[in-house]
C-alpha positions as CSV (number, residue, x, y, z in Angstrom):
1,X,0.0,0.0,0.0
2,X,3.0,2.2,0.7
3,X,4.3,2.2,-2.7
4,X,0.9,2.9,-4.4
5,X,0.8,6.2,-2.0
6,X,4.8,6.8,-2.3
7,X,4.1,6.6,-6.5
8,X,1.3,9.4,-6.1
9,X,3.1,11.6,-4.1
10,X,6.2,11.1,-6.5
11,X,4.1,12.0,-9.6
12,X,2.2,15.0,-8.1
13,X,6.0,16.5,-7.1
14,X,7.4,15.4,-10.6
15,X,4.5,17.5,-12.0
16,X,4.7,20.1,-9.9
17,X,8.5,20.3,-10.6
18,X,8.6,20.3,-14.1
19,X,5.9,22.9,-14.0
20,X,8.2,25.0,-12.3
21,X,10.5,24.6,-14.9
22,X,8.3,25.2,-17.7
23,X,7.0,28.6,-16.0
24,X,9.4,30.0,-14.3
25,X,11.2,33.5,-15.3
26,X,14.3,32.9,-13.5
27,X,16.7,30.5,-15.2
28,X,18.2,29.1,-11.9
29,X,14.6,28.3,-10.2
30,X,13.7,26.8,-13.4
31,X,17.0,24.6,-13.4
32,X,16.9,23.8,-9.9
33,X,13.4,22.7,-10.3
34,X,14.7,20.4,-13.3
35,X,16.8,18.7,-11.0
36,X,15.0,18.5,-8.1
37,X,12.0,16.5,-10.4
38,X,15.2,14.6,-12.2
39,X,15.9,13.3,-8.4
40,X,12.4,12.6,-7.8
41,X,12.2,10.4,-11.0
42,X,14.6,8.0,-10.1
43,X,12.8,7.5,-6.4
44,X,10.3,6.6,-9.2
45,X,12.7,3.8,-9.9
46,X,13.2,2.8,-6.6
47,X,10.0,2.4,-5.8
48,X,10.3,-0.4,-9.2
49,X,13.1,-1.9,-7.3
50,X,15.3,-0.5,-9.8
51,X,18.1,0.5,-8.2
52,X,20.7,0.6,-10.6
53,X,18.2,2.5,-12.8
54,X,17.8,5.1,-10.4
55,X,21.2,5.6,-9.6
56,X,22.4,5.9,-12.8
57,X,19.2,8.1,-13.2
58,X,21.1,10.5,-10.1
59,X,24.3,10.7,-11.5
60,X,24.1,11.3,-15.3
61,X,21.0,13.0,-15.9
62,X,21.1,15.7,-12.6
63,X,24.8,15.1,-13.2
64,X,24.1,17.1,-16.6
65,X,21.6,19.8,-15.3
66,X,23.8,20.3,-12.8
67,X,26.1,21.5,-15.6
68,X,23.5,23.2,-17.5
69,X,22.9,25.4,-13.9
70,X,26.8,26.2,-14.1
71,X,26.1,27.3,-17.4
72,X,23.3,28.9,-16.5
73,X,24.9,31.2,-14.0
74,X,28.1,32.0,-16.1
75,X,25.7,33.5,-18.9
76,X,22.3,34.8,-17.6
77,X,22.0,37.8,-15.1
78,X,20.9,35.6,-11.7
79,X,21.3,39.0,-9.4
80,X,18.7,41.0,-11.3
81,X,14.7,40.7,-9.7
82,X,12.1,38.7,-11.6
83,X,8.3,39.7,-11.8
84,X,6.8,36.5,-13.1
85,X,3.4,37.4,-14.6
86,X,0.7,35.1,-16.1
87,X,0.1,35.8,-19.6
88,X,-0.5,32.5,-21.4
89,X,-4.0,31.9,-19.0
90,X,-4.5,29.4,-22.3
91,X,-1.5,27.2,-21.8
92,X,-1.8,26.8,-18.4
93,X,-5.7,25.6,-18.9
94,X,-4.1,23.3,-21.5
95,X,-1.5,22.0,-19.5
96,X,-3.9,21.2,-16.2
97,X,-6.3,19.2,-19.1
98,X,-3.6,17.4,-19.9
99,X,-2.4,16.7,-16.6
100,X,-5.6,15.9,-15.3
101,X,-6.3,13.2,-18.7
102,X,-2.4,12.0,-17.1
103,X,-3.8,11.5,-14.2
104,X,-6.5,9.6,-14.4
105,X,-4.7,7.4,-17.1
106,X,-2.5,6.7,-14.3
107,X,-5.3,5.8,-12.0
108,X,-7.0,3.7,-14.6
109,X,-3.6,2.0,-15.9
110,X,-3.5,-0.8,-13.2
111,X,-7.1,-1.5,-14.2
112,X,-6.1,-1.9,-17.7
113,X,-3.1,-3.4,-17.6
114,X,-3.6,-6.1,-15.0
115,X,-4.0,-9.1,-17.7
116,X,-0.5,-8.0,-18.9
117,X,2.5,-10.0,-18.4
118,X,5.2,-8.4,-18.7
119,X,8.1,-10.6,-17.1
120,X,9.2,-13.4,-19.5
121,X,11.6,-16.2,-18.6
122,X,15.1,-15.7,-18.4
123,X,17.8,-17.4,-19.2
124,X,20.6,-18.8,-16.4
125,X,23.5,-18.6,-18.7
126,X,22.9,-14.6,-19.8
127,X,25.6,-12.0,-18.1
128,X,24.9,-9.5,-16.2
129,X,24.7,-6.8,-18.5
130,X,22.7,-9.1,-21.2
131,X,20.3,-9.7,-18.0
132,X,20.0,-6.2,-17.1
133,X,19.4,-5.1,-20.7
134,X,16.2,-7.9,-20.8
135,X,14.6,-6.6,-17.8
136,X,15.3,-3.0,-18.9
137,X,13.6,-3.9,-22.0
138,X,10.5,-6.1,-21.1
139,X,9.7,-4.7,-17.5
140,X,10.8,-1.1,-17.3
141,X,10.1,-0.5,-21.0
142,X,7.6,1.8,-20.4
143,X,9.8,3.8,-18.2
144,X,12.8,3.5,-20.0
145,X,10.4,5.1,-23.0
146,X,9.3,7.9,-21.7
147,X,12.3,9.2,-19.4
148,X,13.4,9.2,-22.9
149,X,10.7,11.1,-24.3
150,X,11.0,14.0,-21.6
151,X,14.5,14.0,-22.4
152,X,13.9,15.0,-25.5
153,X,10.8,17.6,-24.9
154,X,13.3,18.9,-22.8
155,X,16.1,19.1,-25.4
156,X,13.8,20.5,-27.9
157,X,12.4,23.4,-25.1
158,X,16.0,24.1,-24.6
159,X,16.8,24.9,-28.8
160,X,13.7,26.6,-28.7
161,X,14.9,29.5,-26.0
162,X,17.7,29.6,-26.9
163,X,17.0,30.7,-30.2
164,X,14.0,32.9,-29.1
165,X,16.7,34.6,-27.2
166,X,19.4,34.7,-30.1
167,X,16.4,36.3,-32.8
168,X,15.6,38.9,-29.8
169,X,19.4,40.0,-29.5
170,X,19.0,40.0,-33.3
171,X,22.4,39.5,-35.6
172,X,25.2,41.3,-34.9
């Protein structure tokens, strides 16, 4: 029963954390925030008794944002105030439909899913790392798939300011 409320509480701070980082004005809120729901993903994988998945999940991926907030504070003013106002009311209606869909997708998942066997039989003589890469691809597929699939939203929102910000400086 504790995992099923640990998972809950995991998602709603994920959310809430990449929120942050999607709205945010101030670059380092909006980085920390990316780390702090990067360290909450891998409790994710804990919870699937994933460890090494989690760990690695730790290390290289907060390992990189932790280098992206170095970045961060070499090239954008951090000292200067930030008034964060509210102008896309649209998005954010958007964003809680979707969350809210997300949500009850994730409630109705079990339901679903429950005929689903996702473990198959594995075999004594694989290594370690042949082992590791069949549970990673039958059990945790799903997971393995979309920590991907953030990964790359967040690459893609990451091109996108940065070139919002280059065509404002315009050419010089």
């Amino acid at each position: 029963m504790y995992e099923i409320i640990a998972f809950y509480l995991f998602a709603a701070v994920i959310a809430a954390m990449f929120l942050i980082t999607v709205f945010s004005k101030n670059a380092l809120y909006s980085m920390s925030a990316l780390a702090a729901g990067m360290i909450f993903i891998s409790g994710l994988f804990f919870l699937l008794d994933a460890e090494f998945i989690g760990v690695v999940q730790i290390v290289v991926y907060t390992g990189a944002i932790m280098a992206l907030y170095a970045f961060g504070m070499m090239f954008f003013d951090t000292a200067r105030e930030v008034k964060e106002n509210i102008t896309a009311k649209k998005a954010i209606y958007t964003l809680w439909i979707l969350v809210s869909v997300l949500l009850v997708f994730i409630v109705c998942a079990p339901i679903i899913g429950s005929n689903i066997i996702l473990d198959a039989p594995m075999d004594k003589n694989l290594s370690n790392t042949a082992a590791l890469g069949f549970v990673m691809f039958t059990k945790y597929l799903a997971a393995f798939e979309l920590t991907a699939i953030m990964l790359l939203v967040a690459m893609m929102a990451g091109i996108i300011l940065v070139s919002r910000r280059l065509d404002a400086g315009g050419a010089q």
